[in-house]
C-alpha positions in Angstrom: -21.9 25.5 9.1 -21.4 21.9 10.3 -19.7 21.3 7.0 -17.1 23.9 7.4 -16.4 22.7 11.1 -15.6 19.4 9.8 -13.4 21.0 7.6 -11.5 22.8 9.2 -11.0 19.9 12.0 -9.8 18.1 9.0 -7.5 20.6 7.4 -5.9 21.8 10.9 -3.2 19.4 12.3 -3.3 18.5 15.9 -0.6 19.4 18.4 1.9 16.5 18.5 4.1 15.3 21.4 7.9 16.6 20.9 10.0 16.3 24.2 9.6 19.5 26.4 11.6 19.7 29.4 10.9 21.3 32.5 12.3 24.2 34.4 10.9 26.9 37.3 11.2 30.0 38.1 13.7 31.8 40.5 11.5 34.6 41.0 8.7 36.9 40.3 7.4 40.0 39.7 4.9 42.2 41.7 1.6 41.9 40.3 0.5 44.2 37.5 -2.8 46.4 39.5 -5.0 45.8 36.1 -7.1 43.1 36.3 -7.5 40.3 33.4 -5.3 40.9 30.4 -2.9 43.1 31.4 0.4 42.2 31.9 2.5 42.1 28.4 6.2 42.4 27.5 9.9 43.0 30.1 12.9 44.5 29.1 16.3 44.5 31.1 18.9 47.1 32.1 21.3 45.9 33.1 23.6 47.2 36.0 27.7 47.6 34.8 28.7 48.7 37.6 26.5 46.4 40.1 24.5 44.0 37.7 22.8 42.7 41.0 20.6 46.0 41.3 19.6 45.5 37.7 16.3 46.7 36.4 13.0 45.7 34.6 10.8 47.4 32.9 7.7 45.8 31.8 4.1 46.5 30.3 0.6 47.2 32.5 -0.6 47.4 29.0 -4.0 49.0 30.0 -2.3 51.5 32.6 1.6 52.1 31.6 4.7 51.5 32.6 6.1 49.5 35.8 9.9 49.3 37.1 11.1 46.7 39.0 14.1 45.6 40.7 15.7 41.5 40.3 13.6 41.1 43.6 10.0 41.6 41.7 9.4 44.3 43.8 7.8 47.4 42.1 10.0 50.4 42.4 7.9 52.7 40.3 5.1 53.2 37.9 4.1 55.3 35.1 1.0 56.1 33.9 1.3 56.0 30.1 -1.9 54.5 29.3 -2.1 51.7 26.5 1.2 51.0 25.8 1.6 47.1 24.9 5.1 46.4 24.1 8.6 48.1 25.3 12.5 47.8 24.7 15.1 49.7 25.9 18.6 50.7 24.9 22.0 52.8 26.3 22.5 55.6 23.7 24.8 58.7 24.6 24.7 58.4 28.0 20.8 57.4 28.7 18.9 54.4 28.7 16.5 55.2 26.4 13.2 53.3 27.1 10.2 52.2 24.1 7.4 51.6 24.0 3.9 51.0 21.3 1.5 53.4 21.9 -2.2 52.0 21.2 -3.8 54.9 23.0 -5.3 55.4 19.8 -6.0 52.1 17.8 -6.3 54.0 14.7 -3.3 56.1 14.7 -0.2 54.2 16.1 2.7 55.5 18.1 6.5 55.3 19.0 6.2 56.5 23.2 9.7 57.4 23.9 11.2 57.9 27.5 14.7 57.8 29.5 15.1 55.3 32.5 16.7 57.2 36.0 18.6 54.0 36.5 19.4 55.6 40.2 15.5 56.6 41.2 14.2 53.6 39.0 12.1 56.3 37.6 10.5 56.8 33.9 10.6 60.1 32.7 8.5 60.8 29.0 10.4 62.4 26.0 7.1 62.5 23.3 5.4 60.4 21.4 5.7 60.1 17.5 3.2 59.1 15.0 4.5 55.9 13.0 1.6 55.7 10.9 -1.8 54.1 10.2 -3.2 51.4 12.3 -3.4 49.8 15.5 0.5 49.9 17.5 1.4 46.4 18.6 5.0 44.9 19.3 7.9 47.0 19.6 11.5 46.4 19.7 14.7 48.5 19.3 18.4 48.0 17.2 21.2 50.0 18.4 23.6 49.5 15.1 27.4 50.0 15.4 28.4 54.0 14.8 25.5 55.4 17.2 22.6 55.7 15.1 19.6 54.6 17.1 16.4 52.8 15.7 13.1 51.5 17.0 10.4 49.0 15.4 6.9 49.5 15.4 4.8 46.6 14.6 0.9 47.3 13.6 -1.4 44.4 14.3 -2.0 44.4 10.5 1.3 43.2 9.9 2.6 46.1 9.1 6.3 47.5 10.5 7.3 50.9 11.1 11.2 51.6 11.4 11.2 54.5 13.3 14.7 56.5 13.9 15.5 57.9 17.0 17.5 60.9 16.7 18.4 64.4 18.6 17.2 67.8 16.8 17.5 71.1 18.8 18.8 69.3 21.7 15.4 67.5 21.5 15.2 63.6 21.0 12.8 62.8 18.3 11.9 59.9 15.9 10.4 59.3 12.3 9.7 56.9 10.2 12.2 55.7 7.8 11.1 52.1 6.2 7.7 50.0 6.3 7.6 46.5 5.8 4.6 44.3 5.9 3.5 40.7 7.0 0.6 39.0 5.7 -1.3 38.8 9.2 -1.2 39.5 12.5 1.9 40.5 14.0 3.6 41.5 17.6 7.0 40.0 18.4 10.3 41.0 17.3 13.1 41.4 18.5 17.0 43.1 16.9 20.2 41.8 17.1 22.4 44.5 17.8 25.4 42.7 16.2 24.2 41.0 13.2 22.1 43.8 11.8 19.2 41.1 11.7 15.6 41.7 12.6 13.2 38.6 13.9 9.5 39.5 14.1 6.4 36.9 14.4 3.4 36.6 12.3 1.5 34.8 15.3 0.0 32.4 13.1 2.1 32.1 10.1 6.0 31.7 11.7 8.9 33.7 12.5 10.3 36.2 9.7 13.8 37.5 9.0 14.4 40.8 7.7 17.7 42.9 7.7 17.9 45.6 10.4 19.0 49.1 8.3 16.7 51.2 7.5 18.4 50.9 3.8 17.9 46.8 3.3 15.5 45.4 1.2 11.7 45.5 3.2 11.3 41.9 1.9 11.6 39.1 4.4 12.5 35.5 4.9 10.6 33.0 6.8 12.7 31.3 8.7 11.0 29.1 11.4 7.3 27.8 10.9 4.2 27.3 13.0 4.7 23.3 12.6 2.4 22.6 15.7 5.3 20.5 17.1 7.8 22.6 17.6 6.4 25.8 17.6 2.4 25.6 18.4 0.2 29.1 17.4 -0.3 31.8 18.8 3.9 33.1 18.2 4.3 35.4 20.5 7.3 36.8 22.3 10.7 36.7 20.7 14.4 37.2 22.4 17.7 36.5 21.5 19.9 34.4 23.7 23.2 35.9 22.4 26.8 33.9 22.5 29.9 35.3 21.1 30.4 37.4 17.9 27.0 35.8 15.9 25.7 33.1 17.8 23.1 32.1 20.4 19.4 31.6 20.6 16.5 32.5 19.1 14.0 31.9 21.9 10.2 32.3 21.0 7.0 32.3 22.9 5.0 28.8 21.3 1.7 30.4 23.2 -0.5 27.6 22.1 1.1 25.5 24.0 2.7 26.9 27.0 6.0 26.6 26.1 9.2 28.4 24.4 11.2 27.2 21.8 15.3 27.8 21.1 16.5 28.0 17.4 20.3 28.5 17.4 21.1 31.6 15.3 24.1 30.6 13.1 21.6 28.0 10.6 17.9 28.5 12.4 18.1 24.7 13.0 16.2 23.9 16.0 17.7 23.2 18.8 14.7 22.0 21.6 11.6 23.7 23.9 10.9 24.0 27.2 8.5 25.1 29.4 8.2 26.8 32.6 6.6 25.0 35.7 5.5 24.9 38.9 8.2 25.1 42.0 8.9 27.7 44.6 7.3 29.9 42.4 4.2 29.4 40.1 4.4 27.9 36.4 3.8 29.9 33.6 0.9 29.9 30.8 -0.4 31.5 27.9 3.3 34.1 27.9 2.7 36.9 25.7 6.6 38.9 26.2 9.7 37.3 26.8 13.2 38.9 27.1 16.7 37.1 27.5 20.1 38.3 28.1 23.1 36.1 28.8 25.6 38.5 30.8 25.7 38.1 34.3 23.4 39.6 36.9 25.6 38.6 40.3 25.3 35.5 42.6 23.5 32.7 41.1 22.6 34.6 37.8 26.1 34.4 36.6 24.9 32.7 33.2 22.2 35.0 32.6 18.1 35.7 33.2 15.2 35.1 31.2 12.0 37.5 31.8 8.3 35.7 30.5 4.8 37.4 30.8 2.6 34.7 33.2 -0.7 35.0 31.5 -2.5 33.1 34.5 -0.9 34.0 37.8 -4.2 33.1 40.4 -5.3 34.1 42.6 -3.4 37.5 41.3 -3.1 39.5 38.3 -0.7 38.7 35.7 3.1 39.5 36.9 6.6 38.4 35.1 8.3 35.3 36.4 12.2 34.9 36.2 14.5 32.1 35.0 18.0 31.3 35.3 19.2 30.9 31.9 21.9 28.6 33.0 19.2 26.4 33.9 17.3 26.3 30.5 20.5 25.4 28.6 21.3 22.8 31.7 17.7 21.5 30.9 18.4 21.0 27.2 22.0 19.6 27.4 23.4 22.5 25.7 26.5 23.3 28.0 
């Protein structure tokens, strides 16, 4: 036993310095009421018409579903039990809201339900089996031409791509691909106009599949767990998007308390940062992340960042915001 501990020290590189710069938060959520582990994974809807009175919705991930507004403050919850990871995305008139169901860790699901963007309400639609195993991340791809997809990533590794589709003026889902990873997995996250898929193997690196459901189900790995850069556990996983193709890939380096931005056009890495004390508290241990680049009104004109606080004492976990403006400001890249 004492000879495979040395080992292991040996064979296991330590954590080396690489510049991290600094930035705090503009606000916070409402604590999540479960205790301990609880808090998970935001997603954003944002406003068109007033992107000011924006929405989050975000993961109690041993109670349900919560809704917030840009202030933090909890507009409504859902009880839908163990659900760990949720997306959302405007199809035909609804924001349709996801979510991993791991109410039963042997059999996991796609939880499906629409977003009443004036109540900040959650209504359910059903919940679809996606197969064998325990239901982890989730994310969603809304492809040109309407069709409507969600992933479903098993802590085995494994990922369901479930379609989302209407049948007898009922929305429903199946499964239409699998692809698998070699260890645990959670993260991922689509971009809508690439037809790319990201997803994390949390100790392994950051994977790059193609998004249709008729691409090849092999995958590329495209950034590693280096321990510099990007330190285990890989967590969350956003896109920062800029124009046509480019932006961010912004990932969750868990072991370290930080995130770290890859630009999209090459994967070269482009610098990490992390989150720290100021008005509000810093942030540690961030399982969900979630980034979007529009506008959200007066002072959030160059976008918002969402990250899961896994230590916010005296409190339960909660969600603290960034202005992404000030990230890029941070890492001199406007």
């Amino acid at each position: 036993m004492i000879f495979a501990t040395l080992m292991l020290l040996q064979t296991v590189p330590a954590v080396q310095d690489v510049p991290t710069t600094q930035v705090t938060a503009i606000g916070e959520t409402a604590a999540v009421a479960s205790l301990e582990d609880a808090a998970d994974d935001p997603a954003i809807w944002r406003n068109p018409r007033d992107p000011a009175r924006s929405l989050i919705v975000a993961t109690d991930k041993k109670a349900g579903l919560n809704v917030y507004d840009l202030s933090g403050r909890l507009r409504s919850s859902l009880a839908a039990g163990r659900v760990n990871n949720v997306d959302l995305r405007v199809w035909g008139g609804q924001v349709i809201v996801a979510a991993s169901d791991r109410n039963d860790k042997a059999n996991g699901k796609l939880a499906l339900y629409t977003l009443d963007t004036g109540a900040a309400t959650l209504a359910e639609i059903g919940r679809f089996e996606a197969g064998a195993g325990e239901a982890y991340g989730l994310c969603m791809y809304a492809p040109r031409g309407g069709k409507l997809y969600a992933y479903v990533v098993y802590k085995s590794g494994t990922i369901a791509q479930m379609e989302i589709f209407r049948q007898g003026g009922k929305i429903v889902a199946d499964r239409v691909r699998t692809m698998k990873l070699g260890s645990q997995s959670e993260g991922c996250v689509a971009d809508d106009r690439t037809g790319t898929l990201f997803v994390g193997e949390e100790d392994v690196g950051v994977w790059r599949f193609g998004a249709n459901a008729k691409d090849p189900v092999g995958g590329e790995k495209v950034i590693a767990v280096d321990r510099r850069t990007l330190v285990d556990d890989v967590e969350g996983v956003a896109i920062a998007a800029e124009g046509a193709r480019g932006g961010y890939l912004v990932v969750s380096s868990q072991g370290d308390n930080a995130y770290g931005l890859w630009r999209l056009r090459d994967m070269a890495y482009a610098g990490r940062f992390r989150i720290v004390a100021g008005t509000f508290g810093a942030t540690s241990e961030t399982d969900g992340i979630e980034v979007s680049t529009a506008s959200f009104g007066p002072g959030l004109q160059g976008g918002l960042m969402l990250a899961q606080d896994g230590d916010n004492a005296p409190a339960s976990q909660n969600f603290k915001l960034v202005r992404w403006a000030d990230v890029l400001k941070a890492l001199k890249l406007k």
